[in-house]
N, C-alpha and C positions, 0 to 999 in steps of 0.2 A: 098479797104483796108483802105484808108486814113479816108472813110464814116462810116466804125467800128470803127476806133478807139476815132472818135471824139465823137461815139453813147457811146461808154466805160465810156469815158472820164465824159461826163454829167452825165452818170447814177452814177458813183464811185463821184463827186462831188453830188448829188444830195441825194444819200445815208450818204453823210458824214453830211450835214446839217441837215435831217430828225432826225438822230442817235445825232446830240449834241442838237438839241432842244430838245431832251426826255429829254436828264441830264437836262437841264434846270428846265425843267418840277418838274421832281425829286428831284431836289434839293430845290426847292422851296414848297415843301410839307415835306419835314425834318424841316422847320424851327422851332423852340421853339415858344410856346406863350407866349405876354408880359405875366408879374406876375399884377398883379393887388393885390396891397396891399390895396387900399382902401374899400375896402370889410370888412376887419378887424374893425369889432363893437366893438369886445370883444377879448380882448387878457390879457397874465399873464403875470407879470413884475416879471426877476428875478435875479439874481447875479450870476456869476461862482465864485467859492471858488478855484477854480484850473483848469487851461488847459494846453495841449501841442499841440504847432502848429511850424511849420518847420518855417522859414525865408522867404520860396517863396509862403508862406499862405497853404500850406497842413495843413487840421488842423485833429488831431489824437483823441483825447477825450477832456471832463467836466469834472469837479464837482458840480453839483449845489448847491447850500447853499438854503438848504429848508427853513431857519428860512426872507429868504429872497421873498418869492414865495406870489403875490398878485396878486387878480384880476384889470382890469384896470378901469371895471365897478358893478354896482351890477347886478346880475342875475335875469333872472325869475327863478321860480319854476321849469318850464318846460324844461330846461337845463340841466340837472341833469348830463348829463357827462363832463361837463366841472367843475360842483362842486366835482364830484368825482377825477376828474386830481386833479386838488387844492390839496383837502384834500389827496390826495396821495400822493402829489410831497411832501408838507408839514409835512408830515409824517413820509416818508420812503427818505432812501439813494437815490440821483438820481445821473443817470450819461449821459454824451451823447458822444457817441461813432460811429468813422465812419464805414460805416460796409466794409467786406471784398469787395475786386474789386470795391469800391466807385473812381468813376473818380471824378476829379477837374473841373471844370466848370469855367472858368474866364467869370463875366458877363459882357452885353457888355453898358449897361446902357441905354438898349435900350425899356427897359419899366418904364423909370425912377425913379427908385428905385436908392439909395447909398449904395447897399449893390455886394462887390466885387466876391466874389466867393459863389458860390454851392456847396452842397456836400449830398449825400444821408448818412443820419445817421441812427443809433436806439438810442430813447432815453429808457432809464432803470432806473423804478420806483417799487426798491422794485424788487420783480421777475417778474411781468409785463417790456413787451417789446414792445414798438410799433415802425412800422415804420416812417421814418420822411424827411425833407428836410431841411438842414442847409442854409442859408442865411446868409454873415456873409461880415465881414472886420475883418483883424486881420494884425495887427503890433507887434511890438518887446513885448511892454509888454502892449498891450490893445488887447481886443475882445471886439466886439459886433456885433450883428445880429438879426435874426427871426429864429427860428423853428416852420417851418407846420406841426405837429403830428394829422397823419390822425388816429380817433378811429373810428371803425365800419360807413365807412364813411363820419364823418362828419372831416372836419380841425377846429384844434384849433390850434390860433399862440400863442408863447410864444417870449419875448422880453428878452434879455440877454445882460449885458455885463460883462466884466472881467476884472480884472486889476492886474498887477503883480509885486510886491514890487520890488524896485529895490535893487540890493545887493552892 
């Protein structure tokens, strides 16, 4: 009896090890990959004309100020959809907007980037919609960040910041 239970004993320890090394396992194939911003050749510099972001950095919508919307470099020819963002953003009303069930993200600075929180957005140019990934720091009355607006595809970042009169 005493030879069962110690047979028990090993295999119910030996089952418990097996079973937390999988988490182990598992957990370490959820992790995020760094961001690699150095990739970024070509990005558009722009202004926010108005935001609303909570106090603990939830940030809710933009307004872009289109008269403020530049490339950071000149283009080739062969680019054509990033000259069409331009001339679009440039054009028409934009806005950027978190979308529904967008979780917060607090980053951990572990792909060294300074930019504190994520947030899956839509930015909205005109009646075009695409989706997007907010990158950002926001304080009491300062924003600024990245948006990666994937088109068919390809990412284009856009550089932003914001600033908000004090009353």
């Amino acid at each position: 009896m005493k030879n069962l239970l110690n047979i028990l004993g090993a295999l119910l320890l030996s089952i418990t090890i097996i079973s937390c090394g999988s988490d182990a396992e598992s957990s370490t194939e959820k992790t995020e990959t760094p961001l690699d911003f150095s990739i970024m050749k070509i990005s558009i510099d722009s202004k926010l004309s108005d935001y609303i972001v909570e106090e603990d950095g939830i940030f809710h919508n933009a307004m872009v100020d289109n008269k403020s919307v530049r490339l950071s470099v000149e283009l080739s020819d062969d680019e054509t959809i990033i000259h069409e963002l331009v001339r679009s953003l440039q054009e028409n009303n934009c806005s950027i907007k978190r979308t529904e069930n967008s979780e917060l993200f607090a980053n951990k600075n572990a792909d060294g980037s300074d930019y504190k929180f994520t947030s899956e957005v839509n930015l909205i140019v005109g009646e075009d919609i695409h989706n997007a990934t907010l990158y950002y720091n926001a304080e009491i009355n300062n924003l600024n960040g990245l948006l990666e607006i994937n088109i068919d595809g390809t990412k284009v970042y856009m550089i932003f910041k914001g600033k908000k009169e004090r009353k």
